[in-house]
C-alpha positions as CSV (number, residue, x, y, z in Angstrom):
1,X,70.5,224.6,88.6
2,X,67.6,226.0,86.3
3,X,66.5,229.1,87.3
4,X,63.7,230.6,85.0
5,X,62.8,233.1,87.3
6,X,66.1,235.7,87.8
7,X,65.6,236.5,91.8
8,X,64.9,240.5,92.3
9,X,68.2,241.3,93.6
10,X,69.8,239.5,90.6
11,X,72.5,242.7,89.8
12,X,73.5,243.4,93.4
13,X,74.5,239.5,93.4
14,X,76.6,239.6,90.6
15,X,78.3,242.6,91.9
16,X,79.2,241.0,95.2
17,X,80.2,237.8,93.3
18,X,82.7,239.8,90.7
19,X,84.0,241.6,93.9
20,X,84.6,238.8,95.9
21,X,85.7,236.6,93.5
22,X,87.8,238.7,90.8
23,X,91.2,237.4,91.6
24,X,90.0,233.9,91.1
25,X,87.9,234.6,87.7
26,X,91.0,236.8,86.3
27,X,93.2,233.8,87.1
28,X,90.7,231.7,85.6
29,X,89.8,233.5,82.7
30,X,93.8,234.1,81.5
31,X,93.4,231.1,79.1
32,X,90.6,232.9,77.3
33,X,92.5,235.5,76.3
34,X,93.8,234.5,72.8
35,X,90.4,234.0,71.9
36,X,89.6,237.2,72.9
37,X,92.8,238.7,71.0
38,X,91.9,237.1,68.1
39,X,88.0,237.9,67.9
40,X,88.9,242.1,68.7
41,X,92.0,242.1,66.2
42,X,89.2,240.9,63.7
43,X,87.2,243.5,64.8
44,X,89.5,246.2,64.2
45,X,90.7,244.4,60.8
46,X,86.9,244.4,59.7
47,X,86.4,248.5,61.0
48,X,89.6,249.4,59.1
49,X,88.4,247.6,55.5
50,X,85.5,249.2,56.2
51,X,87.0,252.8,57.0
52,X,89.2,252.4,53.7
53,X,86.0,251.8,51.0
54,X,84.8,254.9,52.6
55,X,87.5,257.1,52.5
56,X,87.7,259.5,49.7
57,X,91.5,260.0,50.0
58,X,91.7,256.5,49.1
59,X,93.8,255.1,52.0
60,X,93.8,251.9,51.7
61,X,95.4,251.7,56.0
62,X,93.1,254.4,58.0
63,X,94.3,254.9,61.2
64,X,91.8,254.3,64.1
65,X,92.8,256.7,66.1
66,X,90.5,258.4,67.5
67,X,87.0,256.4,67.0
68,X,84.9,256.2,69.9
69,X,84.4,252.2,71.4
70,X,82.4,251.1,74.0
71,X,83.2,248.0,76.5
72,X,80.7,246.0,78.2
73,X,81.8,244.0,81.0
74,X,85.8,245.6,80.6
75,X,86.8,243.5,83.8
76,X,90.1,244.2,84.3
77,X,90.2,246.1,80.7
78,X,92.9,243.2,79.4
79,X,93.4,242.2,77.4
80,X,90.5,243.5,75.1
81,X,90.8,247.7,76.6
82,X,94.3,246.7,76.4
83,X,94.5,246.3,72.7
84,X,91.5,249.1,71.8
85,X,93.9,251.3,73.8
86,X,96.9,250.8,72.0
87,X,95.3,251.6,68.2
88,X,94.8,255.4,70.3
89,X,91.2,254.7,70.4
90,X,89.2,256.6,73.1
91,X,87.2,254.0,75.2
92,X,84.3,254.0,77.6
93,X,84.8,251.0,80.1
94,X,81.7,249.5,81.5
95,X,81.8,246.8,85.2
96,X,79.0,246.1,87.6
97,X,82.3,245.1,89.1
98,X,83.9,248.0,91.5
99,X,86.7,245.8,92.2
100,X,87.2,245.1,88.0
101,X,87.1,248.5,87.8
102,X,89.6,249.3,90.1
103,X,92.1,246.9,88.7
104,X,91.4,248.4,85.5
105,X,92.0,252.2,86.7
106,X,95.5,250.8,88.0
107,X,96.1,249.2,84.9
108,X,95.8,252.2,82.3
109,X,96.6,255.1,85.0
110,X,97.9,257.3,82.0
111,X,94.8,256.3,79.6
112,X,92.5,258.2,82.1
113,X,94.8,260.9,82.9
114,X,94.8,261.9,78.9
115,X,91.0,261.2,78.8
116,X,91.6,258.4,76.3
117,X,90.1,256.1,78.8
118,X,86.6,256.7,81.1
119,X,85.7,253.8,83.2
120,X,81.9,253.1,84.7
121,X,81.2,251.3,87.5
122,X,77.2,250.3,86.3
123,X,74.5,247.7,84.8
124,X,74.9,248.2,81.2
125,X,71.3,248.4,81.5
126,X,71.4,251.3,83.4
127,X,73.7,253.0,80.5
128,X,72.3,255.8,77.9
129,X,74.3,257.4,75.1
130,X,73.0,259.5,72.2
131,X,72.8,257.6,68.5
132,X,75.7,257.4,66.7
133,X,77.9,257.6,69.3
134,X,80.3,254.9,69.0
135,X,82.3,253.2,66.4
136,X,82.6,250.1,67.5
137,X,81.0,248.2,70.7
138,X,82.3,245.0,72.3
139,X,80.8,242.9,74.9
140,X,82.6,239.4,75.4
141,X,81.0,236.9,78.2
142,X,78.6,239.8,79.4
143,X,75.5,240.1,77.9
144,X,74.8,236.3,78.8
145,X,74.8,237.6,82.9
146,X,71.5,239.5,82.0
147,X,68.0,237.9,81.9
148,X,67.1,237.0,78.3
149,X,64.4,240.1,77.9
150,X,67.0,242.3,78.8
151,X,69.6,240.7,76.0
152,X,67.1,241.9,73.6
153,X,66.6,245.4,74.6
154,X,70.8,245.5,75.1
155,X,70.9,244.7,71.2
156,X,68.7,246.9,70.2
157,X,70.3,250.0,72.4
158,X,73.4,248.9,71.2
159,X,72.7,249.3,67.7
160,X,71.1,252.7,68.4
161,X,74.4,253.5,70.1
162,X,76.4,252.7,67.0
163,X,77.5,255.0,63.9
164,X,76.2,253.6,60.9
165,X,79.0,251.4,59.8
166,X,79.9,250.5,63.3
167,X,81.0,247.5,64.5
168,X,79.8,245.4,67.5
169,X,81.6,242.0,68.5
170,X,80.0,239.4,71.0
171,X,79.7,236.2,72.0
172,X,76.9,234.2,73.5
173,X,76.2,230.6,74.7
174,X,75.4,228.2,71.8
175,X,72.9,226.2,74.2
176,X,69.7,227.8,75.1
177,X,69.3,228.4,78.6
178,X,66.4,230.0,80.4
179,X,67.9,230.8,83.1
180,X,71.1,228.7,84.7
181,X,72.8,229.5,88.4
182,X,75.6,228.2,90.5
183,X,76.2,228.5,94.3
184,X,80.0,228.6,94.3
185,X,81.3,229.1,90.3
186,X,85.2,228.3,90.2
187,X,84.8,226.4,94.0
188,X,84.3,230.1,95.3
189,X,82.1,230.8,98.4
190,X,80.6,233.8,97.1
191,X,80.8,232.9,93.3
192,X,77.3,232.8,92.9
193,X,76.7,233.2,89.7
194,X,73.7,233.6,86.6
195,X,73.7,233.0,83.2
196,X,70.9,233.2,80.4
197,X,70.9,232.8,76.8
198,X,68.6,232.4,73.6
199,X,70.6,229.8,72.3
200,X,72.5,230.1,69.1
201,X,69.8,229.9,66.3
202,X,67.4,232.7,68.4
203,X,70.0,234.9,68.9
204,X,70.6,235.3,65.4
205,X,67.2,236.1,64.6
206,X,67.5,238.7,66.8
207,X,70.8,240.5,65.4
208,X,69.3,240.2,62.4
209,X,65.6,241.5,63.1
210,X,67.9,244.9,63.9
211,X,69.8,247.1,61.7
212,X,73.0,244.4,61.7
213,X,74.9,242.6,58.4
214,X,76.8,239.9,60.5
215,X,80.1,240.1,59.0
216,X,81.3,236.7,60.8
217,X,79.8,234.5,63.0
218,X,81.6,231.3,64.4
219,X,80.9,228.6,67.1
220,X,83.9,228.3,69.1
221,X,84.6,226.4,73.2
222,X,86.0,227.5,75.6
223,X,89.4,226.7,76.1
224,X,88.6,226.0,80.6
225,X,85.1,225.0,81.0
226,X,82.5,222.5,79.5
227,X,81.0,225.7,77.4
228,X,80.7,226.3,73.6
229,X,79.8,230.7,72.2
230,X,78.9,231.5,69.3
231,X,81.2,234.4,68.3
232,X,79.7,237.3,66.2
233,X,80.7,241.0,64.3
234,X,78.0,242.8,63.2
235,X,77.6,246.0,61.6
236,X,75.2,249.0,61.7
237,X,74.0,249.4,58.6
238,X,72.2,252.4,57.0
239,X,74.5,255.8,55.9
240,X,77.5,255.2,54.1
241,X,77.3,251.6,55.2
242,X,74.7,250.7,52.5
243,X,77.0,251.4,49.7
244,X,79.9,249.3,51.1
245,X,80.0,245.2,50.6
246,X,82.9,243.8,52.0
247,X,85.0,241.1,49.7
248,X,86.9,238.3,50.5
């Protein structure tokens, strides 16, 4: 149903819906995976060409090991930590989700114990970093659970978070929607659940009102439910990044 308004106590109710429902949604959300594979080993493809115009030793393979990446709305940290992980990148992991977390934390038990990994139980809007702290920033089916004002200032402190040549992969509903809810997502008691979005034409705008070269952008369904994202990698520009043009 429409809901314009987000109720009050809109992030306490997503945090008791991710809890109580997180076996079902990571049951449910196992076909999305290859799409989520696909978009972050782009990503990494895209930060590496990048790495190489800029490197004066004239590597043409720079290792990411490592850069500093961000995940917003980890879940269960597979299989996007998973892969972020294994290029020996160091990764903060965001959830409102204590139970995401925690499935997470048994997932990658060594990650943490090396200080590769840091996991965050918080509202990415609750977050602060210093500029230029992160290479490369993802946030797949997350930004959308936040009220529409908030996706804006989340763009913008994202880009602020980036290094200059940083990359930040997303996706976002292709339909506008002020404000959408349902009772009982994936038949669940307590799946009550809240989505927003600027729809895909508006949310472009906004990328590219910021400090963002959108590298690819691609309007893609989902593989389980009547839902279509438009899939983007942006980067930071400014620094070093003004002098590189990527080529086909």
């Amino acid at each position: 149903m429409a809901a314009p308004n987000p109720p009050p106590d809109l992030k306490p109710r997503l945090k008791e819906a991710y809890d109580s429902i997180s076996t079902a949604y990571n049951e449910w959300t196992q076909p999305h995976h290859p799409l989520r594979m696909n978009y972050t080993t782009e990503l990494l493809k895209l930060l590496r060409k990048y790495h190489a115009k800029n490197d004066e030793s004239g590597n043409d393979t720079p290792s990411l090991a490592g850069m500093h990446a961000l995940e917003l709305g980890c879940g269960s940290g597979v299989p996007v930590m998973e892969i972020l992980l294994a290029k020996d990148m160091d990764v903060i992991g965001v959830d409102l989700s204590g139970a995401q977390i925690a499935l997470a934390a048994h997932h990658f038990p060594n990650h943490i114990e090396r200080h590769q990994l840091v996991l965050a139980e918080k509202d990415m809007m609750t977050l602060t970093y210093p500029p230029d702290e992160f290479d490369a920033v993802v946030a797949l089916y997350s930004i959308c659970h936040l009220p529409r004002d908030e996706q804006r200032v989340m763009l913008e402190r994202v880009e602020h978070w980036l290094k200059p040549g940083g990359m930040f992969l997303m996706n976002f509903p292709v339909e506008e929607m002020e404000g959408e809810v349902m009772e009982h997502w994936l038949g669940q008691e307590k799946g009550w659940m809240y989505w927003s979005g600027w729809g895909e034409e508006k949310t472009l705008e906004i990328i590219k009102e910021l400090k963002f070269e959108i590298l690819l952008q691609e309007v893609n369904g989902d593989p389980k439910a009547d839902a279509t994202f438009l899939w983007i990698i942006a980067r930071k520009t400014g620094g070093l990044a003004q002098l590189a043009k990527f080529e086909d």
